[in-house]
C-alpha positions, -999 to +999 in steps of 0.1 A: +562+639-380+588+637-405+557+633-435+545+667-416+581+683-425+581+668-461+547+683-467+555+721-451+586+721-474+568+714-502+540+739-493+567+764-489+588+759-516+558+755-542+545+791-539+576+810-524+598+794-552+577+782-579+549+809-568+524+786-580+486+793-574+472+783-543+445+758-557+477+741-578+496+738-545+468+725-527+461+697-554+499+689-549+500+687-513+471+664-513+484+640-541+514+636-523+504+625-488+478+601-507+508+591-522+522+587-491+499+562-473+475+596-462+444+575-470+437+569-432+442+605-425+411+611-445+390+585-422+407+601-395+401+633-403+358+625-409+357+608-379+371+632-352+369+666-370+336+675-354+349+664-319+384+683-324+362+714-333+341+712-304+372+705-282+393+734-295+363+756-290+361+748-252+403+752-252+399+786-265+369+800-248+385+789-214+421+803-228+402+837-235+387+839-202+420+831-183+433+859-200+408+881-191+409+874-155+449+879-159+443+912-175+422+923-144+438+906-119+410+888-109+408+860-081+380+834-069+366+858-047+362+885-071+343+857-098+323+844-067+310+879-067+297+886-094+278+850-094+263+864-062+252+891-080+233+874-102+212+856-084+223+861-041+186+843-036+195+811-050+207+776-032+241+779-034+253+745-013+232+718+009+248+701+036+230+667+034+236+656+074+214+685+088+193+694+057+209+730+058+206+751+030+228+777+021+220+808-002+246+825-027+237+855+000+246+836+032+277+818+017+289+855+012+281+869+040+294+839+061+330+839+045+335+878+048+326+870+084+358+849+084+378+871+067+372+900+088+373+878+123+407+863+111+420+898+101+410+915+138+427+886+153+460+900+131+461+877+100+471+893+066+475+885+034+504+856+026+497+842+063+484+806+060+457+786+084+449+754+082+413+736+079+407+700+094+372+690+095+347+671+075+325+680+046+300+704+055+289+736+042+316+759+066+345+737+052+334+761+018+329+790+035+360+790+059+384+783+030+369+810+006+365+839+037+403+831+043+409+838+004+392+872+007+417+882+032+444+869+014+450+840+040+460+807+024+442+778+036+459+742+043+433+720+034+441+690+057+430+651+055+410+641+080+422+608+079+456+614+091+461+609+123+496+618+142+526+621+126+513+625+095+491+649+107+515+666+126+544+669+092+511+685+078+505+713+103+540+722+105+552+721+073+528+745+062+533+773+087+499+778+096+495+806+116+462+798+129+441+761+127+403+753+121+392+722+136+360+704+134+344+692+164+347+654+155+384+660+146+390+672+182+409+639+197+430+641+173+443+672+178+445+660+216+467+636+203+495+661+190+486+690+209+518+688+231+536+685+200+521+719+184+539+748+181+525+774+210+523+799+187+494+782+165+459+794+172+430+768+180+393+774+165+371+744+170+337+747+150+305+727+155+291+715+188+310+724+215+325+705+248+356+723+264+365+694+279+373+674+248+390+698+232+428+714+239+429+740+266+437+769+243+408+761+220+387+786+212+346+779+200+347+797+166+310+796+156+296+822+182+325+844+176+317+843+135+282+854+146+296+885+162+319+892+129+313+924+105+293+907+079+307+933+050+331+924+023+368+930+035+393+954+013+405+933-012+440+920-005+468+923-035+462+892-049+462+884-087+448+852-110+487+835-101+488+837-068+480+810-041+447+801-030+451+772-009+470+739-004+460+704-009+483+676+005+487+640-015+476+610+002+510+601+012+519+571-006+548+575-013+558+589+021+544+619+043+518+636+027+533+663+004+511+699-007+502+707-036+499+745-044+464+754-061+466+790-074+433+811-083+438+804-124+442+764-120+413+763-095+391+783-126+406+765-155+398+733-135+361+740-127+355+758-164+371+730-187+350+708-173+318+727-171+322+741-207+336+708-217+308+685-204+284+708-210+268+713-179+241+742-172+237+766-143+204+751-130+221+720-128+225+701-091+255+685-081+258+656-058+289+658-040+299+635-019+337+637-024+362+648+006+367+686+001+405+684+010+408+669-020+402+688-056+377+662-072+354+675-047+366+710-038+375+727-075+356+698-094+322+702-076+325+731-056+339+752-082+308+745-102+287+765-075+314+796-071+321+803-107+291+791-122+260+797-098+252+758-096+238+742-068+261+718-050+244+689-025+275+685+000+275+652+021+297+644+048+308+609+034+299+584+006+274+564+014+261+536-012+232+528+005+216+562+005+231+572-028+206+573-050+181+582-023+201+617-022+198+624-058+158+614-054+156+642-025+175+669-037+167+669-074+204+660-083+211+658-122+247+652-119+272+630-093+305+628-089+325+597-082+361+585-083+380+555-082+355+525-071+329+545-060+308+530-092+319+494-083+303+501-047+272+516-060+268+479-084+276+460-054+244+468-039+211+448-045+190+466-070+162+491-055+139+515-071+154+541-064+182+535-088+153+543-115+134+573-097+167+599-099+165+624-127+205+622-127+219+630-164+257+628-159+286+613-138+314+629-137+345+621-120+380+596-128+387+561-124+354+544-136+368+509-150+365+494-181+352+470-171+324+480-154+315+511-172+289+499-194+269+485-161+269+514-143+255+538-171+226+507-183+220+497-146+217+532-136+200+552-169+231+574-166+228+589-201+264+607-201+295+594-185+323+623-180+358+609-177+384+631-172+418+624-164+443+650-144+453+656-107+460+682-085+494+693-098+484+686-133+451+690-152+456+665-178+424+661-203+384+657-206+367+639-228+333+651-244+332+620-264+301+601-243+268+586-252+246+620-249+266+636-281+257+632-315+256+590-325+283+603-353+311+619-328+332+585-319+328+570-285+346+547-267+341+530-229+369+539-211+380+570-229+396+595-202+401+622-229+414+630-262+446+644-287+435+658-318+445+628-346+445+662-366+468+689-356+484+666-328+513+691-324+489+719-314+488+700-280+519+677-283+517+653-256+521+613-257+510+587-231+541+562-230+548+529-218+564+524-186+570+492-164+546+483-135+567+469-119+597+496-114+573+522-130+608+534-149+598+543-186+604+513-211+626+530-243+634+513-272+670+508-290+672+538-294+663+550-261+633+569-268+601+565-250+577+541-268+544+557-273+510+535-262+490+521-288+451+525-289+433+501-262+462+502-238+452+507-203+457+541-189+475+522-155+471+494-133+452+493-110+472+492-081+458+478-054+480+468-021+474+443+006+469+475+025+429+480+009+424+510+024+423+544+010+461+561+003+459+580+034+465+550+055+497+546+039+522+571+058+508+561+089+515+524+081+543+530+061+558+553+087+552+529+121+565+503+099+598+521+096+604+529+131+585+498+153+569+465+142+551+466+172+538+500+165+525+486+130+513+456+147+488+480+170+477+500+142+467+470+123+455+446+149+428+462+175+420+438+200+384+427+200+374+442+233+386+475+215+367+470+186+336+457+197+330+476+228+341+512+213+319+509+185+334+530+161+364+529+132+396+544+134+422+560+111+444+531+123+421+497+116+438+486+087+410+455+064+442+438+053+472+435+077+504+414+071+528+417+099+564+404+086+584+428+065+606+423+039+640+406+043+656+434+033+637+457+056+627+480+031+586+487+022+586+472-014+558+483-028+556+469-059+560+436-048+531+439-023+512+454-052+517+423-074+512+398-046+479+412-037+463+396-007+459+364-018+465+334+006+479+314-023+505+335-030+515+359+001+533+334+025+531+359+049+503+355+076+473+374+068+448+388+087+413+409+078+388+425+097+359+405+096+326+429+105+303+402+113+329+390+149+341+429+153+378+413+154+408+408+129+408+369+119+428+352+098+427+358+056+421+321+047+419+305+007+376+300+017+375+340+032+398+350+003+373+331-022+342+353-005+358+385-006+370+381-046+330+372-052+314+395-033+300+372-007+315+393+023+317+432+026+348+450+045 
């Protein structure tokens, strides 16, 4: 920085004072930071110019459209529009569970159905409803019909499961709620705890007995909707389009606010970035409550005209025979999803797909290099960011030019170059308090090259985040509470045959001495035996019952040897 400063001064006082000729001031400028230890800048500069062009292209392409849209006050309905203009015949989403293929022509017709039933029913613009069911091709169109009326959707995890799922519902004011048919008991759970006022639409199959008494059956009543495009509501390119809620773990699940512009910039840096093509087929099998699978992959479809394979959950075993039927050329994964997909003994079908690209966050190091050989996955497409804050791509991968650097692991890039055209540092901070470590001088100290990004931070609790309110919360109020939602008796689990929100793999039953969840201890104790002193127990899927988490059970879980 401060060589940056020596070397504007110079530039400046060279041909405003001295008024020397340009040529003159450029050999001067370059003599000195040569002179100045600049050499590396030159290999620097070779190495990454070409990638720093490429990037700043994408960054103003996507910066030029965002204006655009601002200009005209455009929205993700208006966008969606015009791609269903350009081609309404085409495959627009494919639910995987029923084989149901949606056109760019139904998708549109179904959501203005939704908009215009929610609007006769006396919902307006700014009102909010909430959306609680599994993936499936309605979860897209309920959510984008609601944003052509203005409505705000609360996109809702359908793992939480009482209060959790209750903070959810009435935090964000919905005025009206969209339930799935499989999500029905557990609305029965907190119905009497509901406000009166809320509105109950249950969609799929329908059985009046197992849903609240106020429930009404959506689907025929979408059916009898005007199928024309409502007026358009005063919404601009800033304002909300819907909410998505954190996993809770740090607490209750907390929303996020996605407006129209973050859910374009999203979807367009990464499709401009990556360089993905509109007769491209996405394989989405991400929860679309969250934005890895709902901007990320569906986004792809709306703005872009791409066809997007939706299924209901991930499932390793039938991954790759997906991508076979469907014609998928790119996935999506995050977190372990990749170290799942490894886990399983090699079939052909892992060699049949005609899959190009995996995009997603979270691949590992140290698996990285398996997964795209194993695989034939040409290009890997890391990008690093979340819901509140879309944080960088990387276009450095294996299917760009052998010269352009490329690194496993990469989650993005700063220009080496012109670093204070995006001036932003990763810094070190302690895993264990996750404070920020300073230096003497109390400033942040930056990370050096082949740091990792974060820990991975995995809990005795090996389950995803959204278990951790619930636990987190019984915890806080009644050990035998905690004690129930980790322990199912074996008559329970055996005879009911299916999982619940509240069967925890990992359990450990005595909390801290101080009384407080310390997370960062459990973190770095881990589950093993020889370490946690607390009793231990796991959910072994072979007895259908929670045993105890011996040194020989440990030893087969680290190796593989037994599933969870």
């Amino acid at each position: 920085m401060l060589l940056g400063a020596s070397l504007v001064g110079v530039l400046l006082f060279s041909k405003l004072v001295l008024k020397l000729p340009w040529t003159q001031v450029g050999f001067s400028l370059l003599f000195l930071y040569l002179g100045s230890g600049g050499w590396r800048f030159i290999r620097v500069f070779i190495k990454t110019i070409r990638r720093d062009i490429f990037g700043g292209l994408v960054l103003l392409k996507v910066k030029a459209k965002v204006r655009q849209c601002l200009r005209e006050r455009r929205t993700v309905p208006i966008l969606f529009a015009s791609t269903v203009r350009r081609h309404p015949d085409k495959t627009a989403l494919i639910f995987e569970g029923t084989d149901t293929h949606w056109t760019f022509r139904q998708l549109d017709e179904y959501s203005s159905s939704v908009a215009n039933f929610l609007q006769a029913r006396g919902l307006a613009s700014g009102d909010v409803a909430a959306i609680f069911m599994e993936n499936r091709n309605e979860f897209v169109g309920l959510w984008l019909g609601m944003a052509k009326l203005g409505v705000e959707a609360a996109l809702i995890n359908t793992n939480l499961r009482r209060d959790a799922l209750l903070h959810c519902l009435t935090t964000s004011r919905a005025r009206a709620l969209v339930f799935g048919s499989e999500m029905a008991s557990a609305i029965c759970e907190i119905h009497a705890s509901l406000d009166p006022s809320l509105t109950l639409f249950c969609s799929g199959s329908w059985e009046p007995n197992a849903v609240p008494t106020s429930t009404e059956h959506l689907d025929p009543l979408l059916k009898d909707a005007p199928k024309h495009l409502p007026s358009c509501p005063d919404k601009g390119f800033t304002d909300k389009l819907f909410y998505i809620y954190t996993s809770g773990t740090t607490g209750l699940p907390k929303a996020a606010i996605v407006v129209h512009s973050r859910y374009y910039r999203m979807a367009a840096l990464v499709y401009y970035g990556f360089r993905m093509r509109p007769n491209d087929i996405v394989y989405d099998c991400l929860p679309l409550y969250h934005s890895a699978g709902n901007i990320v992959g569906i986004g792809q479809c709306l703005l872009h005209g791409m066809t997007v394979v939706i299924r209901k959950k991930f499932s390793a075993s039938r991954f790759w025979d997906d991508c076979i039927k469907y014609k998928c050329t790119i996935v999506q994964y995050i977190g372990e999803l990749c170290r799942y997909l490894l886990n399983q003994p090699p079939r052909e079908a892992e060699n049949q797909h005609q899959v190009r690209m995996a995009l997603g966050n979270g691949l590992r190091q140290s698996i990285w290099t398996n997964f795209s050989s194993r695989f034939h996955i040409p290009q890997v497409a890391e990008f690093y960011g979340a819901t509140e804050y879309c944080g960088c791509w990387s276009p450095t991968s294996p299917s760009l030019p052998k010269s352009w650097p490329s690194q496993v692991g990469a989650c993005g890039f700063n220009s080496r170059i012109l670093s204070f055209v995006y001036p932003i540092r990763l810094v070190r901070v302690n895993e264990d308090t996750m404070e920020l470590i300073r230096g003497p001088d109390g400033v942040c100290i930056p990370c050096q090259p082949g740091l990792p990004l974060g820990s991975q931070l995995l809990g005795r609790l090996k389950q995803k985040n959204s278990l951790s309110p619930e636990v987190e919360v019984a915890l806080s109020q009644d050990r035998t509470t905690a004690l129930q939602l980790g322990l199912q008796s074996e008559t329970s689990v055996s005879k009911k045959k299916k999982k619940k929100f509240s069967q925890a793999w990992f359990f450990f039953p005595a909390l801290p001495g101080t009384y407080k969840l310390q997370k960062t201890e459990l973190r770095k104790e881990g589950f093993d035996p020889a370490i946690v002193k607390d009793p231990l127990f796991y959910l072994d899927a072979q007895k259908g019952r929670y045993v105890p988490l011996d040194q020989e059970a440990y030893s087969r879980i680290q190796a593989g040897e037994e599933k969870l």
